[in-house]
N, C-alpha and C positions, 0 to 999 in steps of 0.2 A: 350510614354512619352519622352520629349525631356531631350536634356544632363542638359539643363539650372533647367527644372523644377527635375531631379532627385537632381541635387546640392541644387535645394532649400529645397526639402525634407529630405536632410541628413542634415541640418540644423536646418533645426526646429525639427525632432530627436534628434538633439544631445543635442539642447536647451531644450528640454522636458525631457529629462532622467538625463540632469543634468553633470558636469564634473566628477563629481566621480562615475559616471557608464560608460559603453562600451555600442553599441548595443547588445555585446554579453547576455549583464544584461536581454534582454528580455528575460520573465519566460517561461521556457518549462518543462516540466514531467519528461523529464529526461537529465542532464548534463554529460559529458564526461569530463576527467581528465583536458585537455588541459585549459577548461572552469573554472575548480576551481584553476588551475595554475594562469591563468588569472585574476583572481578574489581572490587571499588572503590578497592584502592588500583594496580592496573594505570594507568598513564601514559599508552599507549596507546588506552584503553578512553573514549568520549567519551558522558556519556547525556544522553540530550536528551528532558526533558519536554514535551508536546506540550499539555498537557492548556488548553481553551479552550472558548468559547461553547456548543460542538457536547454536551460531555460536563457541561456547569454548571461549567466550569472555566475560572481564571483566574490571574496570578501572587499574587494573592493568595493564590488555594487555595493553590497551589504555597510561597507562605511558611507557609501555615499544616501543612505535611509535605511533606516531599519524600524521593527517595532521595538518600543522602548521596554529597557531587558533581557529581549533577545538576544541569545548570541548563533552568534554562525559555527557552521559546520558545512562543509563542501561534501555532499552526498558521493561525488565521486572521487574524491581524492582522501578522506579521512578516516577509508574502514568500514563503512555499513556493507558494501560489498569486498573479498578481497579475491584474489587469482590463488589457481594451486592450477601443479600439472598440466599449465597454460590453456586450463580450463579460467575465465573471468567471470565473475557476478556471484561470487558461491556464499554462501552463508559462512561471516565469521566463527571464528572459536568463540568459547564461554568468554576464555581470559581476553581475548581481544576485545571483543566486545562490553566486558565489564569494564575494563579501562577508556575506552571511549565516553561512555556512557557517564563513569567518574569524572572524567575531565570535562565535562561539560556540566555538571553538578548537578547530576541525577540521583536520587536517592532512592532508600524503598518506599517512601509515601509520599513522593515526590507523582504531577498529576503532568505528564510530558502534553505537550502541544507543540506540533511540528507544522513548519510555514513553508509552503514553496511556495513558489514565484509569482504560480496563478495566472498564469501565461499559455498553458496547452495540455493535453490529456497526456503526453507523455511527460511534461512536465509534474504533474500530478501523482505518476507513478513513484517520483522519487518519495514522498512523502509517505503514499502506498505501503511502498517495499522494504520501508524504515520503519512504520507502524508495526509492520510483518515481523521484525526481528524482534522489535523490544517485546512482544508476544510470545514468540517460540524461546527467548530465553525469559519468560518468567512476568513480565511485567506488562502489569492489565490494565494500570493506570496513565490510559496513553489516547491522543485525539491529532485530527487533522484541522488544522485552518481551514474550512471551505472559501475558495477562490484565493486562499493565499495571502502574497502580501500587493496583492494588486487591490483585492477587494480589502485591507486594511488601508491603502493609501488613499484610495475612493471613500471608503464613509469616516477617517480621521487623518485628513490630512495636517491637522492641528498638530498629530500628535505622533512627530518623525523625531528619530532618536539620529544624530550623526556621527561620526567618528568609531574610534574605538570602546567598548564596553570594559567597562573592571573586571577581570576575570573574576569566573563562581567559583567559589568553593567546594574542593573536590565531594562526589556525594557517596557516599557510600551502597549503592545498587550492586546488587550481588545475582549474576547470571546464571538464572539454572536453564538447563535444555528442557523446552516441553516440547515433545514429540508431535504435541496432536497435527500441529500446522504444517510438518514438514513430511517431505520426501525426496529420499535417495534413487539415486538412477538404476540400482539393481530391482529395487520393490517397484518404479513403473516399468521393467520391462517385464515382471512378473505379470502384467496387467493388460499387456500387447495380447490382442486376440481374441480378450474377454468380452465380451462387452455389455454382459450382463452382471461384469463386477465392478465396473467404475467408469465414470465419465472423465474423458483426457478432453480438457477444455483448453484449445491453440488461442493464445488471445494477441496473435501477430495479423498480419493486413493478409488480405486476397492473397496476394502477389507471393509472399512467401509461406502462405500455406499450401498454394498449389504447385510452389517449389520452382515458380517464375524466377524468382530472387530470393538471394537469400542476406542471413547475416553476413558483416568480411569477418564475422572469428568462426564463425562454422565452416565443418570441412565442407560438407554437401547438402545443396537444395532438399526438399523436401518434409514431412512432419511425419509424427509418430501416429503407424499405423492406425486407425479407426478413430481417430480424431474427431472433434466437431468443432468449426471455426464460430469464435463467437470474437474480433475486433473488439478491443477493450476500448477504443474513442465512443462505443456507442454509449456510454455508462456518463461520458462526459458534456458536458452544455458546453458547447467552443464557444457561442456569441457572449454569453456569460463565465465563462472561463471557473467554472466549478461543475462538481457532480450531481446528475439531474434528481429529479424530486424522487421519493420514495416508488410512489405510483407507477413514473414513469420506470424505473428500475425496474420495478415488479413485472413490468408487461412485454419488457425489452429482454430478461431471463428466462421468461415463462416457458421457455425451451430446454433451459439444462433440467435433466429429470432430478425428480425428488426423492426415487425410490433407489439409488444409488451416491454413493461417493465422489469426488471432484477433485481432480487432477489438474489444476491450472499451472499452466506453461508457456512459452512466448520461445525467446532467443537466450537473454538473460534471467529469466525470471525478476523483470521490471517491468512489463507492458503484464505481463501475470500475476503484479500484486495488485493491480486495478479490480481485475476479476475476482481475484483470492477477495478484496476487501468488500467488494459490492456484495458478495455471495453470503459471505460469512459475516461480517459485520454490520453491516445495510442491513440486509435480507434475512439477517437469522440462523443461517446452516451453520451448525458446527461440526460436518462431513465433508470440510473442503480441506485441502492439502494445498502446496506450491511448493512445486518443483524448481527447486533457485536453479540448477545447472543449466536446466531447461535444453534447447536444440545445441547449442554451442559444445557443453558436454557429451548429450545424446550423440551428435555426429562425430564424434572425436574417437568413437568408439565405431571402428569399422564393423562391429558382428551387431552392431544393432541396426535393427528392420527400417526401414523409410517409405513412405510413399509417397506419389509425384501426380500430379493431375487429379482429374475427377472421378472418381468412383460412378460405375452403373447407376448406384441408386441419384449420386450429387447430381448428374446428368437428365437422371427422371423429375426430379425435383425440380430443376432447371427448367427444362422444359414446359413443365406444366405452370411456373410460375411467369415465363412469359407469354402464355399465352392468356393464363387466366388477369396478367395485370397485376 
């Protein structure tokens, strides 16, 4: 490409995105601090604290520092998941969800940036499984804070907003269902047995995928038939409180097959949007599903299959890996 034709290209870019965006405004999975520095007096740009129970956090925290703009939203108390059938964690309605979404003054060309805590891998989910939804109802212009609002307090501490924020103006975000992300509990137990039609990826610890311990809202230990445990903390940097580099995702996945579909699952489908999001979003597959009911559902449902312990082959595998080190 010549010098003349890249000028003309950054041109017609910048005529497309408009004077009140950067190129930086293009959407990626996930933004670093510099990028929301960048971006707080953008109009466009919508940040939503998440920060609740799960991280020690609450709007209080959130009056006592915030990033400046943001407003809070308590991931567990205001809708991103809600209960039916005393099943919890399920994917809202359209209508629920569009009114949430309004009231925090999201719109259709509105470019969301969601902030957890930045605190731990499971705190990390919340933002995850919040990414997850604005996705399956429709909306593609959506990003994570990598490390949160820890790693915004670390490189601007200058720049702490306190008290209460002026409420946004309601946005006009209009919630359609896309299918592609989602999955119902009838369609994976179509899928028990298979297992040369999709990968059910458990992204819950050792302990309750061999059905040692379980969830307290699940009736019974155990995980769904032919499983493959893949721990969703692996995805995450603890000493650095964000998700690890590209590379290191690449080599740490390199096990969920490629020549199949992906069934990510946990207890709530919260420790399963980590996986749903490295897979699909990080990584590039857009062959991954998430199962929001996940085990809590799954067992709630006494005719559906469970297993408990090691599998023959989990055993061979075992075996051979302590010996070879």
């Amino acid at each position: 490409m010549t010098i003349f034709n890249r000028v003309i290209l950054a041109i017609l870019l910048w005529a497309t995105l408009g004077a009140g965006t950067t190129l930086a405004s293009i959407v990626q999975p996930l933004v670093n601090t510099d990028w929301v520095a960048n971006n707080l007096d953008n109009k466009k740009v919508v940040l939503i604290d998440l920060r609740n129970k799960i991280d020690e956090g609450s709007y209080e925290t959130y009056l006592d520092g915030h990033i400046p703009s943001s407003i809070h939203s308590d991931y567990l108390k205001d809708g991103w998941r809600v209960g039916r059938d005393d099943v919890v964690g399920l994917l809202p309605t359209e209508t629920q969800f569009e009114a949430l979404a309004r009231k925090l003054g999201v719109s259709q060309d509105s470019h969301v940036v969601l902030i957890p805590a930045g605190v731990s891998s499971t705190d990390f989910g919340s933002s995850a499984r919040a990414y997850w939804t604005f996705k399956v109802f429709g909306h593609e212009n959506v990003s994570i804070l990598n490390g949160g609002y820890a790693a915004w307090l670390a490189a601007h501490p200058e720049l702490i907003e306190r008290g209460a924020p002026v409420s946004p103006a309601p946005g006009n975000f209009v919630a359609r269902f896309q299918p592609q992300g989602y999955i119902a509990a009838d369609e994976v137990a179509q899928l028990v047995g298979k297992t040369d039609t999709a990968t059910l990826l458990d992204g819950r610890n050792e302990a309750q995928y061999y059905g040692e311990a379980k969830h307290p809202k699940a009736a019974q230990p155990g995980r769904i038939p032919g499983a493959q445990l893949l721990f969703q903390e692996i995805a995450y940097d603890v000493d650095n409180n964000q998700l690890k580099s590209v590379g290191e995702l690449q080599a740490l996945y390199a096990d969920v097959r490629l020549d199949q579909p992906v069934i990510s699952y946990c207890n709530t489908g919260h420790w399963a949007a980590t996986n749903w999001f490295v897979l699909s979003e990080i990584l590039g597959r857009k062959d991954v599903k998430l199962y929001d009911g996940s085990m809590v559902e799954w067992t709630a449902d006494a005719d559906n299959p469970l297993e408990i312990g090691k599998s023959n082959l989990q055993k061979i595998k075992g075996f051979f890996k302590s010996v070879l080190g």
